[in-house]
gemmi code that builds the backbone of each chain (N, CA, C; Angstrom):
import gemmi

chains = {
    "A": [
        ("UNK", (16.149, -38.633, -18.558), (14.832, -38.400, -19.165), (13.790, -38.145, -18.089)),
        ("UNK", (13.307, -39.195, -17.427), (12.576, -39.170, -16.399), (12.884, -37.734, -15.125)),
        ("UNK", (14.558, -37.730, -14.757), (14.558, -36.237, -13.986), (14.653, -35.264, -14.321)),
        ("UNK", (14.984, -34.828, -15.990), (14.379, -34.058, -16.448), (12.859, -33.849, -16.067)),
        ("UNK", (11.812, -34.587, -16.767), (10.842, -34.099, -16.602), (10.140, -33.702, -15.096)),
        ("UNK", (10.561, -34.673, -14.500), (10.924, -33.597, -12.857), (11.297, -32.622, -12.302)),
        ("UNK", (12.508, -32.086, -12.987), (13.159, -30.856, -13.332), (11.638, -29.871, -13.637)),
        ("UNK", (11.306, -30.141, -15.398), (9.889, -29.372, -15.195), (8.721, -29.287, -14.475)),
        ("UNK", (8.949, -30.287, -13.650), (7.157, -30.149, -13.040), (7.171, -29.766, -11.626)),
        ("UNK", (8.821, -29.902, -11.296), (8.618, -30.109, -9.998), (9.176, -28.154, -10.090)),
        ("UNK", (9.430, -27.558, -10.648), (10.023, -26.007, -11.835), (8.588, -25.823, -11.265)),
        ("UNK", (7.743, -26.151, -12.031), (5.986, -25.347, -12.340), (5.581, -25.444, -10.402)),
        ("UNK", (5.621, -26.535, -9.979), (5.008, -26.470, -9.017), (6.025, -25.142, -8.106)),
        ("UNK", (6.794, -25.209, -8.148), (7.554, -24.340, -6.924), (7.011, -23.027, -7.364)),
        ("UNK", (7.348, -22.558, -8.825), (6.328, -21.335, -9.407), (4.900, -21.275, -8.816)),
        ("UNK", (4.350, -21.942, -9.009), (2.749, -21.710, -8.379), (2.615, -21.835, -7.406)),
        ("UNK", (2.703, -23.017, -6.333), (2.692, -23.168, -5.016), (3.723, -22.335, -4.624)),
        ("UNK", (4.968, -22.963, -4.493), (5.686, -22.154, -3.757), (5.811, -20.865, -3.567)),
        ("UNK", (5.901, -20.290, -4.724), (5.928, -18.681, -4.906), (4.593, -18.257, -3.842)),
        ("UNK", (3.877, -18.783, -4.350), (2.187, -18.595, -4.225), (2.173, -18.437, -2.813)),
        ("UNK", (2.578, -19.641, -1.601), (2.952, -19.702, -0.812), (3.724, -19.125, 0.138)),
        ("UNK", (4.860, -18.560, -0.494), (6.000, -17.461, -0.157), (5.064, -16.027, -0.052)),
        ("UNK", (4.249, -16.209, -0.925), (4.188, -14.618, -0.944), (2.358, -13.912, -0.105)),
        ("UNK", (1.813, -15.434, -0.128), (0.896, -15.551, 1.052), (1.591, -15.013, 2.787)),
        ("UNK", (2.346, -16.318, 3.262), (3.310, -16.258, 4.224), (3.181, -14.783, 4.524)),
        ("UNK", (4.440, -14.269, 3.360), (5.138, -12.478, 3.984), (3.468, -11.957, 4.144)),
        ("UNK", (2.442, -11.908, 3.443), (1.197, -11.049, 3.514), (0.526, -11.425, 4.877)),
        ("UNK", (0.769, -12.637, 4.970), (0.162, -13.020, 6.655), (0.575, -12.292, 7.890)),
        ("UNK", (2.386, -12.380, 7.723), (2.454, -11.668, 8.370), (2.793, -10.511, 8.799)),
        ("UNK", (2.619, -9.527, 7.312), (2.353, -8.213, 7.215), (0.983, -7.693, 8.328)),
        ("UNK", (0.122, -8.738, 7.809), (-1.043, -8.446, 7.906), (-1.502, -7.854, 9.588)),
        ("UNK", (-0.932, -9.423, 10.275), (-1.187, -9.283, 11.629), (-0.959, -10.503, 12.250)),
        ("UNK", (-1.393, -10.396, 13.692), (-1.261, -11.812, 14.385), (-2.665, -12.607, 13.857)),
        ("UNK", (-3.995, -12.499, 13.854), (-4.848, -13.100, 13.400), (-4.515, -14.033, 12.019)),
        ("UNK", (-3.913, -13.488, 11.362), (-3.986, -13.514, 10.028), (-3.038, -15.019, 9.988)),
        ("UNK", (-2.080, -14.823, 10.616), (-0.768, -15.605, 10.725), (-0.678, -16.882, 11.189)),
        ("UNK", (-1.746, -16.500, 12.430), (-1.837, -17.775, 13.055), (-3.240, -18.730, 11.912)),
        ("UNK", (-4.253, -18.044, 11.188), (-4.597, -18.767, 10.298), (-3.539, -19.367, 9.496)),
        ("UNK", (-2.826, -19.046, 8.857), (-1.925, -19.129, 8.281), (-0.970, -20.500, 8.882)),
        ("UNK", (-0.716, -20.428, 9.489), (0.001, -21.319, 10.623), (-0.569, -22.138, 10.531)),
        ("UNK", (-2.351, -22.406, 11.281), (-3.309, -23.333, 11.658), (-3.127, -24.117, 10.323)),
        ("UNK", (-3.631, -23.464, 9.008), (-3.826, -24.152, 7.914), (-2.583, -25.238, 7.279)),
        ("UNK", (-1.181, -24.358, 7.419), (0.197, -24.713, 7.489), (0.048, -26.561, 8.234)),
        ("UNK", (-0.402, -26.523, 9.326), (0.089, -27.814, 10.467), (-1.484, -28.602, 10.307)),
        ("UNK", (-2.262, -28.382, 9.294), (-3.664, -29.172, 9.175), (-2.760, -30.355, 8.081)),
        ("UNK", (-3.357, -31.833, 8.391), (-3.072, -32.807, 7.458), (-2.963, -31.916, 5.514)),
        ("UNK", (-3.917, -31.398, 5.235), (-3.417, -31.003, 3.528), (-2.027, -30.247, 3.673)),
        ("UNK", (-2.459, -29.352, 4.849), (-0.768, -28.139, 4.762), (-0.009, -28.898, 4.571)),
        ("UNK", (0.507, -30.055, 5.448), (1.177, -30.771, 5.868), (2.005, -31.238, 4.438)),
        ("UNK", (1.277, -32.119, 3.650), (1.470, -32.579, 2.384), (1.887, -31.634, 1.185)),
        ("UNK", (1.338, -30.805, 1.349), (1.945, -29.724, 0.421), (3.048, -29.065, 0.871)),
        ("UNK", (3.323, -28.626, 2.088), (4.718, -28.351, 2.895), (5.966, -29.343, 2.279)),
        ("UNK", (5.210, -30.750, 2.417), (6.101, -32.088, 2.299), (6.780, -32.264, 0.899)),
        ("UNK", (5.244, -31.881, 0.226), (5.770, -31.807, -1.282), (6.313, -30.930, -2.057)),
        ("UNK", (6.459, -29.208, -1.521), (6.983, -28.380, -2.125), (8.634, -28.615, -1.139)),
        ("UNK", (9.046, -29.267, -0.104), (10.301, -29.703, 0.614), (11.223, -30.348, -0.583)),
        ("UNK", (10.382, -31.545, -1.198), (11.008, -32.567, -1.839), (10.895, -31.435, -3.352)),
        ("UNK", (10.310, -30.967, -3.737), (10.281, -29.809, -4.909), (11.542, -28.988, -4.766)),
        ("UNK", (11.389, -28.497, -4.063), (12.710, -27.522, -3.570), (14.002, -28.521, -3.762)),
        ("UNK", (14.622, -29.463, -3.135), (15.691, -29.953, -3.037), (16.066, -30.780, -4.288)),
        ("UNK", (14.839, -31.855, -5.081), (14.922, -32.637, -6.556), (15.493, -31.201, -7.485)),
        ("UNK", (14.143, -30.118, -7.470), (14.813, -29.158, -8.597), (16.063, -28.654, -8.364)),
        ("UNK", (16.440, -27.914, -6.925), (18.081, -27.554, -6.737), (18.805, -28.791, -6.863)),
        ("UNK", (18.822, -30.405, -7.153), (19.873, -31.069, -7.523), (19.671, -31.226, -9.205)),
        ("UNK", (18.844, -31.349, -9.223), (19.089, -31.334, -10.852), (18.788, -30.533, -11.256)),
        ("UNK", (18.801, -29.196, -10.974), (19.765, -27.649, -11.916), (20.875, -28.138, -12.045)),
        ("UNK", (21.265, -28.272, -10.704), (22.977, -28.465, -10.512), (23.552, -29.671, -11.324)),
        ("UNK", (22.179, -30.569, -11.701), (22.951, -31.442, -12.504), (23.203, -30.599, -13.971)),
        ("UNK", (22.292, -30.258, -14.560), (21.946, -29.815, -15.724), (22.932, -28.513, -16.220)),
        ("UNK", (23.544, -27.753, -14.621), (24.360, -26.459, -15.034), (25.910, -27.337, -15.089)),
        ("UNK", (25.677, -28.629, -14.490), (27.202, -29.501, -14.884), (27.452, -30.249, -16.291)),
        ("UNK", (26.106, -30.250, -16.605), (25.780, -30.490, -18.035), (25.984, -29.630, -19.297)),
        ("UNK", (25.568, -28.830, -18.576), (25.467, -26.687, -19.433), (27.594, -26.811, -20.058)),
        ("UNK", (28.207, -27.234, -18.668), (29.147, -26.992, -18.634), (30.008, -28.506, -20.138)),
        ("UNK", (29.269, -28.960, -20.570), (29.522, -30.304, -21.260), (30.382, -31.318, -21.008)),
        ("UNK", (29.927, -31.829, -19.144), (30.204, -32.245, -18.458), (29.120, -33.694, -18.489)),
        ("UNK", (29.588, -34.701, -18.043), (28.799, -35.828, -17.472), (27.679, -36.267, -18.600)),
        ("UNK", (28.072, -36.146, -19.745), (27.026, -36.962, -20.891), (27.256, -38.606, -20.967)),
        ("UNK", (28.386, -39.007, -20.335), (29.037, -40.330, -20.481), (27.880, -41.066, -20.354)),
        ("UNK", (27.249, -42.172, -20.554), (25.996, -43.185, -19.905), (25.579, -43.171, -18.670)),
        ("UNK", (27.043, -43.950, -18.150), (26.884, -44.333, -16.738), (26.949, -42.933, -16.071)),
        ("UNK", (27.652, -42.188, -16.232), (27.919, -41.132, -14.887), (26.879, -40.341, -15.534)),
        ("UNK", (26.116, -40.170, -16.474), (24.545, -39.705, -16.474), (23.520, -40.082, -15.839)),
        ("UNK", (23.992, -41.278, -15.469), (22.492, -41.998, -14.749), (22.633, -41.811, -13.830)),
        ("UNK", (23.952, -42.283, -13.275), (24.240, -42.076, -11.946), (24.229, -40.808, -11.397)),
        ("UNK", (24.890, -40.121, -12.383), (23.701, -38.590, -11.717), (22.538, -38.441, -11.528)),
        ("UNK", (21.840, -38.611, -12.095), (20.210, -38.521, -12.184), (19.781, -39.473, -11.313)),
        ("UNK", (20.539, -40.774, -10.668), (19.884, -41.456, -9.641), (19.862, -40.841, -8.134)),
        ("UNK", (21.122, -39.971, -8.246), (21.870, -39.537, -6.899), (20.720, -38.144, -6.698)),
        ("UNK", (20.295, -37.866, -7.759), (19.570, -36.332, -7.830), (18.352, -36.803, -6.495)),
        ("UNK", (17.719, -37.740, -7.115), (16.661, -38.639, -6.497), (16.753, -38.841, -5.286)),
        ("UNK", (17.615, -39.655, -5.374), (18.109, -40.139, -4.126), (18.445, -39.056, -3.002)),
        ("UNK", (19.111, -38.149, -3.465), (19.141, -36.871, -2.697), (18.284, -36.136, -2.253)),
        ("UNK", (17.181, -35.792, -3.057), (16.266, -35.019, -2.864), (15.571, -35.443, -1.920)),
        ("UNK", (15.229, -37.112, -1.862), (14.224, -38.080, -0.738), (15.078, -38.110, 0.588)),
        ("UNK", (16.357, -38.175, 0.878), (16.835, -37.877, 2.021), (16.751, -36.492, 2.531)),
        ("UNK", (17.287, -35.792, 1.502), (16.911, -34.419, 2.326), (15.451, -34.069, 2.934)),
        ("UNK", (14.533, -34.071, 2.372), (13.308, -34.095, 2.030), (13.076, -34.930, 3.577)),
        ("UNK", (13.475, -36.092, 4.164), (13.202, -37.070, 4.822), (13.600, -36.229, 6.506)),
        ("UNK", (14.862, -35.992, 6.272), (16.194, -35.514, 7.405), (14.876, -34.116, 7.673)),
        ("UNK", (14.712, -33.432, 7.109), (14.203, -31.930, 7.121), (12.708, -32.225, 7.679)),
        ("UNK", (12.046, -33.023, 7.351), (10.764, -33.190, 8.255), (10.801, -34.047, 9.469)),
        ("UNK", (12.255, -34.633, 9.793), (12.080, -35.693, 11.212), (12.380, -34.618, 11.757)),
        ("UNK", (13.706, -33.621, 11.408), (14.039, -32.548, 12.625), (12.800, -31.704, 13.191)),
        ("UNK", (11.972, -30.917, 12.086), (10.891, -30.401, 12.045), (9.704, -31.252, 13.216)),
        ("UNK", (9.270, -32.412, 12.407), (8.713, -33.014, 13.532), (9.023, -33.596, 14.814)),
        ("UNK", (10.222, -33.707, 14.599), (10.761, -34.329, 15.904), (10.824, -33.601, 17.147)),
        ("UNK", (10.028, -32.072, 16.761), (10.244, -30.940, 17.869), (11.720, -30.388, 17.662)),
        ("UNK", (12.194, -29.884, 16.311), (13.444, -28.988, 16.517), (13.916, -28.959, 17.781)),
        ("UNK", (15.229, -28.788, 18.007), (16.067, -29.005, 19.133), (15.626, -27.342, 19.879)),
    ],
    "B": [
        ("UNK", (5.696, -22.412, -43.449), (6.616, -21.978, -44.849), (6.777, -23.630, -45.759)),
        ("UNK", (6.033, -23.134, -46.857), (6.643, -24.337, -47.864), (7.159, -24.284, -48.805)),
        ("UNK", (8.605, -25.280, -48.809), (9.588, -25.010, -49.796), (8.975, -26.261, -50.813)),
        ("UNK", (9.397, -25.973, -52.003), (9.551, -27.242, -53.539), (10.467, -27.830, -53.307)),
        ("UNK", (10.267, -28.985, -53.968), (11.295, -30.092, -53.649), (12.746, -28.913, -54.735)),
        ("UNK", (12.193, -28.767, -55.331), (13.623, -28.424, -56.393), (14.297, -27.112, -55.365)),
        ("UNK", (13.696, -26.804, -54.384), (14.337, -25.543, -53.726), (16.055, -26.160, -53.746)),
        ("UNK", (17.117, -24.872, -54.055), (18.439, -25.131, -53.797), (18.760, -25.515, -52.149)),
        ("UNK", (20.141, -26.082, -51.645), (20.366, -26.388, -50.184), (20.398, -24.601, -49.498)),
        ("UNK", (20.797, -23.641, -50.639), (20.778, -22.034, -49.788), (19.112, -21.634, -49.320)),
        ("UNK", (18.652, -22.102, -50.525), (17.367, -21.971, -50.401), (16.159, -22.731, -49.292)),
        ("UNK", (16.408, -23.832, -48.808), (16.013, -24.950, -47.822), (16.348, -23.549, -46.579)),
        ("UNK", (17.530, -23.434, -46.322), (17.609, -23.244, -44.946), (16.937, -21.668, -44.450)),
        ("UNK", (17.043, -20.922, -46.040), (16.817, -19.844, -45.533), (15.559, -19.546, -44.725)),
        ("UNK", (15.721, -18.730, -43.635), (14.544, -18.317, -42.880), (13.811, -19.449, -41.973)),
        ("UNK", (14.798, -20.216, -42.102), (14.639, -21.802, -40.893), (15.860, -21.886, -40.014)),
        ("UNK", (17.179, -20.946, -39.877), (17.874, -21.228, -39.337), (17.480, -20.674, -37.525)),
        ("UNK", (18.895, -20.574, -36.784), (18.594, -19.941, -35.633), (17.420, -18.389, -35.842)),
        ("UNK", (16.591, -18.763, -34.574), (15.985, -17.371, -34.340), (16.656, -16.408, -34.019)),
        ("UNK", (17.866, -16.092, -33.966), (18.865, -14.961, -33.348), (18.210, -14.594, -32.186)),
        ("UNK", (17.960, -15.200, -31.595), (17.922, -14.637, -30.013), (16.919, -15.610, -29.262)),
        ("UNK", (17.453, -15.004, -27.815), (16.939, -16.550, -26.659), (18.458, -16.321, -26.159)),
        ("UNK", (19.032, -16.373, -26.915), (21.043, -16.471, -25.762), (20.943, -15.620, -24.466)),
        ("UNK", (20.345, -14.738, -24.633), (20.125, -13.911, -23.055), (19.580, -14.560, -22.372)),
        ("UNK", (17.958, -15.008, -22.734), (16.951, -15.856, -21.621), (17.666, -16.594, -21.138)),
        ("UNK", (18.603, -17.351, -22.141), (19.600, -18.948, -21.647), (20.184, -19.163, -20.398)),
        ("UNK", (21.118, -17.563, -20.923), (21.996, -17.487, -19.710), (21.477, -16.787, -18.273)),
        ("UNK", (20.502, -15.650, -18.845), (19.476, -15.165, -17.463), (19.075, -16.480, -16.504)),
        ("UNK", (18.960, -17.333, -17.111), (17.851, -18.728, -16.376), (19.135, -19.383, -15.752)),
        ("UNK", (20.091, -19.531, -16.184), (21.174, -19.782, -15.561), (21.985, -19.184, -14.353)),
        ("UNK", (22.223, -17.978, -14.721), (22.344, -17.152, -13.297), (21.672, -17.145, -12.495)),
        ("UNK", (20.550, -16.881, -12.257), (18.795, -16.173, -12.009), (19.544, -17.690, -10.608)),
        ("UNK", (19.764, -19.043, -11.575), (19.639, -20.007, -10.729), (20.956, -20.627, -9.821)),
        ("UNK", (21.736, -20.123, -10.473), (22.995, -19.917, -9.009), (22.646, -19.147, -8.232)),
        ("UNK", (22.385, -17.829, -8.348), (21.930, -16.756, -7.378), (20.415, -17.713, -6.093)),
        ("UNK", (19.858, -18.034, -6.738), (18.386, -18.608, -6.069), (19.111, -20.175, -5.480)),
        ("UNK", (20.541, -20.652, -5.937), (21.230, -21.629, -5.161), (21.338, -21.246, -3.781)),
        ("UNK", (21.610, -20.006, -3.531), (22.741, -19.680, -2.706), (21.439, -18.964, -1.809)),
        ("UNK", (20.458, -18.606, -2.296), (19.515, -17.762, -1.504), (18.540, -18.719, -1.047)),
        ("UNK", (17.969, -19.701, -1.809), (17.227, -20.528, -1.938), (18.040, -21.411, -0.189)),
        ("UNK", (19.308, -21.916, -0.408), (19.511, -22.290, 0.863), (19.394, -21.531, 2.127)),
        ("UNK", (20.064, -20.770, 1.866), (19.868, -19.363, 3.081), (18.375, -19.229, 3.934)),
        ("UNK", (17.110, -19.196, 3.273), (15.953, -18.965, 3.481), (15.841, -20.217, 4.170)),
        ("UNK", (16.268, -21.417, 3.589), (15.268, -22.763, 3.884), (16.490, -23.147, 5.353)),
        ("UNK", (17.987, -22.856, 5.442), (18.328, -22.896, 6.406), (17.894, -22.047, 7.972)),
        ("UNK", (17.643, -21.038, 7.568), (17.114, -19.720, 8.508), (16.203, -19.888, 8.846)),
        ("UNK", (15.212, -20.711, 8.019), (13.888, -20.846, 8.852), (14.268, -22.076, 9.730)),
        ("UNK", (14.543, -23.245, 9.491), (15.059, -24.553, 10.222), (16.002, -23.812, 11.435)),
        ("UNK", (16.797, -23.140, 11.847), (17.168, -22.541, 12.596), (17.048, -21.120, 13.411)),
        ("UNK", (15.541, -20.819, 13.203), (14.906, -19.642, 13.966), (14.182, -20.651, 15.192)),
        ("UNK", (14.872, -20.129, 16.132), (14.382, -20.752, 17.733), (12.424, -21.202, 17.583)),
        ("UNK", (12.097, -19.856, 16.979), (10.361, -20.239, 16.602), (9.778, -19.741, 16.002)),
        ("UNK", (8.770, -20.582, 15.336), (8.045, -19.883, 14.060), (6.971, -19.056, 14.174)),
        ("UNK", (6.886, -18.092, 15.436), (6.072, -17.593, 15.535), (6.168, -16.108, 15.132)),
        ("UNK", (5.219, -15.459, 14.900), (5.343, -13.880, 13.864), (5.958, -13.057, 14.655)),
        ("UNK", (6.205, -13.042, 15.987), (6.780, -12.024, 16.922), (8.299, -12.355, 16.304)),
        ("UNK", (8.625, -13.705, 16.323), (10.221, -14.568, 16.099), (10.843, -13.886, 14.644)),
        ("UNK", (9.283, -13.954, 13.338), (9.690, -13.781, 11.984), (10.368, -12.383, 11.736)),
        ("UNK", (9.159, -11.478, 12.655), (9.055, -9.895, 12.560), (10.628, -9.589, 13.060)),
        ("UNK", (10.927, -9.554, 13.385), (12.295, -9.393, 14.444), (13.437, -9.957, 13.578)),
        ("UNK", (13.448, -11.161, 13.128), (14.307, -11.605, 12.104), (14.192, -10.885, 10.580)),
        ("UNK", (12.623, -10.369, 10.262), (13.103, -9.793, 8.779), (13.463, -8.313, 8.756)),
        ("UNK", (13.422, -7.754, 9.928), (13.363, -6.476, 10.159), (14.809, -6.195, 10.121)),
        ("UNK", (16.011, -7.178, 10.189), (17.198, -7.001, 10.177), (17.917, -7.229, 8.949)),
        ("UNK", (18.298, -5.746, 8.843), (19.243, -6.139, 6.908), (19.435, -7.117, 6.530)),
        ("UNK", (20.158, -7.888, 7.628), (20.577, -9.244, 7.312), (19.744, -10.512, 6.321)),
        ("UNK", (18.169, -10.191, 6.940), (17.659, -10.581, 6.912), (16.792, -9.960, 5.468)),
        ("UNK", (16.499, -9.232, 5.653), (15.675, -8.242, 4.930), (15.879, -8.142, 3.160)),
        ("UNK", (17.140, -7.565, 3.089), (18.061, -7.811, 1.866), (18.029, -9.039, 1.205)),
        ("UNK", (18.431, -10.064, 1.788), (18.368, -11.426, 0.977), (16.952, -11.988, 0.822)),
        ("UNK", (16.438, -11.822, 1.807), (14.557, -11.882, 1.530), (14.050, -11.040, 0.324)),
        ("UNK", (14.347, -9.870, 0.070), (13.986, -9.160, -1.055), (14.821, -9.518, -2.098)),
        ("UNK", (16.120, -10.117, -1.982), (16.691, -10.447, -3.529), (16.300, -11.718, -3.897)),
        ("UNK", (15.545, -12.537, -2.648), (14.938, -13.943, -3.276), (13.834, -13.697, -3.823)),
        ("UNK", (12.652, -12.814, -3.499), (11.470, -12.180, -4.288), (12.079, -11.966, -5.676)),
        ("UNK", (12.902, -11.469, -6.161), (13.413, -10.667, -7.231), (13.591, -11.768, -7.783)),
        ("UNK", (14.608, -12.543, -7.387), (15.564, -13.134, -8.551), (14.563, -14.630, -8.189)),
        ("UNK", (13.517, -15.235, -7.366), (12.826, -16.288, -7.936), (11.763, -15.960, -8.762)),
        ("UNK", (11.115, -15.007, -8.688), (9.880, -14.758, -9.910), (10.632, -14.225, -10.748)),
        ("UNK", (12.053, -13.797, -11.166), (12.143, -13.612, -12.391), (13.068, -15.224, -12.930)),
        ("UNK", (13.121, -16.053, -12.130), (13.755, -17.392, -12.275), (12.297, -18.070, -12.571)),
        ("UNK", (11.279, -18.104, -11.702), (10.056, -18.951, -12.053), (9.661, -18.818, -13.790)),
        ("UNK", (9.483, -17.408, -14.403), (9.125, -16.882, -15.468), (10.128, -17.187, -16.644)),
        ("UNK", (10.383, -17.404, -15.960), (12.109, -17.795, -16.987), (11.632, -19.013, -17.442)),
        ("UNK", (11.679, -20.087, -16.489), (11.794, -21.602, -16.824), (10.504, -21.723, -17.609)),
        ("UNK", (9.285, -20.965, -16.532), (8.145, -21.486, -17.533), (7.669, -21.310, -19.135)),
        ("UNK", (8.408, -19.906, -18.738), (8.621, -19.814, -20.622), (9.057, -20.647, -21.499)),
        ("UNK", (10.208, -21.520, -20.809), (10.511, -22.012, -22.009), (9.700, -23.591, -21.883)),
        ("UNK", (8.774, -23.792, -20.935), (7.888, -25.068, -21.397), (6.528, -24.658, -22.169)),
        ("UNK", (6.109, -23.247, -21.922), (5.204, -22.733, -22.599), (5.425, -23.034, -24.241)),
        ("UNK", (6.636, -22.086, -24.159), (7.558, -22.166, -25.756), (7.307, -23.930, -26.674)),
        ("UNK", (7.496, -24.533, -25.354), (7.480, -26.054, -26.072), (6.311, -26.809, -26.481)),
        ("UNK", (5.145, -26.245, -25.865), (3.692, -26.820, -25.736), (3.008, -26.053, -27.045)),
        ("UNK", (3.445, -24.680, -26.622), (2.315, -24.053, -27.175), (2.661, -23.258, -28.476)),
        ("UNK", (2.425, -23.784, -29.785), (3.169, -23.071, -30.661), (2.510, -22.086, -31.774)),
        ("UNK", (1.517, -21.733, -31.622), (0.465, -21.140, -32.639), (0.727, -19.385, -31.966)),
        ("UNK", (1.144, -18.736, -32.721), (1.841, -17.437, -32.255), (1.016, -16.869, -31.159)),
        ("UNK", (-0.454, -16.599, -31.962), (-1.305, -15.920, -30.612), (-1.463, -16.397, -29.568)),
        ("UNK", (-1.440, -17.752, -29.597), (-2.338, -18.029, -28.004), (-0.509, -18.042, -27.272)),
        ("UNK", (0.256, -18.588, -27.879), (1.863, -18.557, -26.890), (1.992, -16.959, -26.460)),
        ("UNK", (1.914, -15.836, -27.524), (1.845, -14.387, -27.087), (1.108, -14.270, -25.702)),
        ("UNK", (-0.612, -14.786, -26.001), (-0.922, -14.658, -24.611), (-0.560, -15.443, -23.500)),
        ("UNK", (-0.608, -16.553, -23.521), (0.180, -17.272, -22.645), (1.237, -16.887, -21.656)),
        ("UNK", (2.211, -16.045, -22.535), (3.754, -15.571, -22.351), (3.170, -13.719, -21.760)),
        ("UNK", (2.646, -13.424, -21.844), (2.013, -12.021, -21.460), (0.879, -12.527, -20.380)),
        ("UNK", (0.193, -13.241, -20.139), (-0.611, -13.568, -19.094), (0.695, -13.761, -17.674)),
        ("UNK", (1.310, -14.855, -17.941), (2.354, -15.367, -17.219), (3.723, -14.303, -16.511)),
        ("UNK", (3.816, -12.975, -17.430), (4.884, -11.914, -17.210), (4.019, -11.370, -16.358)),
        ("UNK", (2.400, -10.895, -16.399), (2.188, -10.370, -15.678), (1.707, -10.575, -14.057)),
        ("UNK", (1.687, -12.143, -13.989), (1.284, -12.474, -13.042), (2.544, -12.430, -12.095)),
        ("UNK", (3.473, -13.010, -12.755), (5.203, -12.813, -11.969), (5.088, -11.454, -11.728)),
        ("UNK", (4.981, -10.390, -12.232), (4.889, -9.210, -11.748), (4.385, -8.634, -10.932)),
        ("UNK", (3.338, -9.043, -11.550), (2.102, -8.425, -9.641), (2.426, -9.525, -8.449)),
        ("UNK", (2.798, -10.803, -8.496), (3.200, -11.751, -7.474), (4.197, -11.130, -7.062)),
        ("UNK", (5.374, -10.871, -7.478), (6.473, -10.217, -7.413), (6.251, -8.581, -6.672)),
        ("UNK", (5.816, -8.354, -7.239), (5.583, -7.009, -6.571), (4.772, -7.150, -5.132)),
        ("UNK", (3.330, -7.681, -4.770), (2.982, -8.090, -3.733), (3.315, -9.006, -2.642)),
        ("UNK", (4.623, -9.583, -2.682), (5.315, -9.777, -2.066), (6.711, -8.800, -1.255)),
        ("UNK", (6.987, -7.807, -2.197), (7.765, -6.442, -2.055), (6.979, -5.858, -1.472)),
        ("UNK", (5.604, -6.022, -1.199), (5.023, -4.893, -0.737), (4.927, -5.133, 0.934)),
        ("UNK", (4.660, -7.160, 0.694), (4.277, -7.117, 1.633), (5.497, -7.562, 3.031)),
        ("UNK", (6.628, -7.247, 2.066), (7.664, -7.512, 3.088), (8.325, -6.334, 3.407)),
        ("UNK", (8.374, -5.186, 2.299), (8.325, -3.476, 2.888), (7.426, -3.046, 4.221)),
        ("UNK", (6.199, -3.557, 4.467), (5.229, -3.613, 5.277), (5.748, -4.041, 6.269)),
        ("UNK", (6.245, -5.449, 6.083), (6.656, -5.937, 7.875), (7.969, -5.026, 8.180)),
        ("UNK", (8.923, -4.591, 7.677), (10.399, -3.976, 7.534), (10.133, -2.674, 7.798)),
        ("UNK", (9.138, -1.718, 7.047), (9.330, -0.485, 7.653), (8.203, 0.132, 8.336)),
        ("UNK", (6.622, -0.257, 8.141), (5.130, -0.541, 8.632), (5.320, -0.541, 9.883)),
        ("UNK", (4.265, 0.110, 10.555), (3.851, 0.193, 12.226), (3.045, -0.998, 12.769)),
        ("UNK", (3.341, -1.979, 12.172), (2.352, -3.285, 12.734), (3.310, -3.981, 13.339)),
        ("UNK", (2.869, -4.509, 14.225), (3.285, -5.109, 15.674), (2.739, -6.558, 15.555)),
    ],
}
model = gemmi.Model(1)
for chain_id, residues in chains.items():
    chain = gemmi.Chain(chain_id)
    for i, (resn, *xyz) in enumerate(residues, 1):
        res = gemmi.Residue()
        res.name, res.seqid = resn, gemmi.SeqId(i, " ")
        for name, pos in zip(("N", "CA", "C"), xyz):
            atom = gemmi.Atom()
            atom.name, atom.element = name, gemmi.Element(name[0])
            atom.pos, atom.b_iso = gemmi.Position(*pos), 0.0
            res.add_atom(atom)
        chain.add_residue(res)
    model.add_chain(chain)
structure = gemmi.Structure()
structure.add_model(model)
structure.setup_entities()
């Protein structure tokens, strides 16, 4: 229930931001070097930061629970337990990845 | 639509059953999202593994088919994946024919021109004289 509705919101946000975002990005740096490095600057300012963070954890929650939901599609995993336990692992997944992907990032990529 | 209680059980269902159609959107939203599995990683790996994120680094990386191609089939197939899903929460919220019509026509067209200005602006870095 609950990652469902995650499923949708965290769906809407990647549509608006992300897209939104994606398609800023390529125009930046169509545009030029000026443009980009705004782009950039704004990217590594404390708000970028958070919205980077939060469309990270967007990206990885919604790609695990599609994947739950297309194992579902398949009329797979309705049982109780191995429903929840999917839907916990979705979570759980998404916050590690989400976690792993901004230490490398911040940690100064190798 | 209001039926009488005395309506027959043929009579109850008629013109309440399936809408005959949506089975395409179903399965479109389904593909749309294996395809955006497989691309969706690709992008978010490629950037985590480009030496640097700087536009000289990007330009050089999208300028290569390799690159280029799957960048333009993720434009494609996520705004027609974004439009997909949102439809069907629109569908769920909003049920009074006109305002869901506009809703659902506001929303196609914005995926479109998003969609498209992103094609434009990655044709630009790919075949464009900017440096």
């Amino acid at each position: 229930m609950a990652v469902s509705i995650l499923h949708r919101a965290t769906g809407i946000a990647l549509s608006i931001a992300g897209l939104g975002l994606l398609t800023w990005w390529l125009l930046a740096i169509a545009e030029g070097e000026d443009a980009y490095l705004r782009f950039a600057k704004l990217g590594a300012s404390p708000v970028g930061l958070i919205v980077l963070i939060g469309l990270t954890w967007s990206f990885f929650q919604h790609l695990l629970s599609g994947v739950r939901h297309l194992v579902m599609d398949s009329g797979a995993a309705f049982e109780l337990e191995t429903n929840k336990r999917f839907a916990i692992l979705t979570i759980a997944g998404s916050l590690i990845l989400t976690i792993v992907t901004w230490v490398y990032i911040l940690g100064g990529r190798p | 639509m209001s039926l009488g209680k005395s309506a027959t059980p043929l009579g109850k269902v008629r013109g309440l059953g399936s809408a005959g159609e949506g089975g395409e959107h179903w399965i479109t939203e389904r593909v749309t999202s294996i395809a955006l599995l497989l691309l969706g990683i690709w992008l978010f790996a490629s950037l985590l593994l480009l030496p640097k994120l700087d536009r000289q680094t990007i330009i050089e990386w999208l300028r290569a088919p390799s690159a280029a191609v799957p960048m333009a089939l993720l434009v494609v197939v996520a705004f027609r994946h974004a439009l997909d899903g949102v439809k069907v929460v629109v569908d769920d919220y909003v049920h009074e024919p006109g305002r869901n019509f506009a809703w659902n026509l506001f929303l196609l067209f914005l995926a479109v021109a998003g969609g498209a200005l992103a094609l434009y602006a990655l044709a630009t870095i790919c075949f464009g004289t900017v440096r």
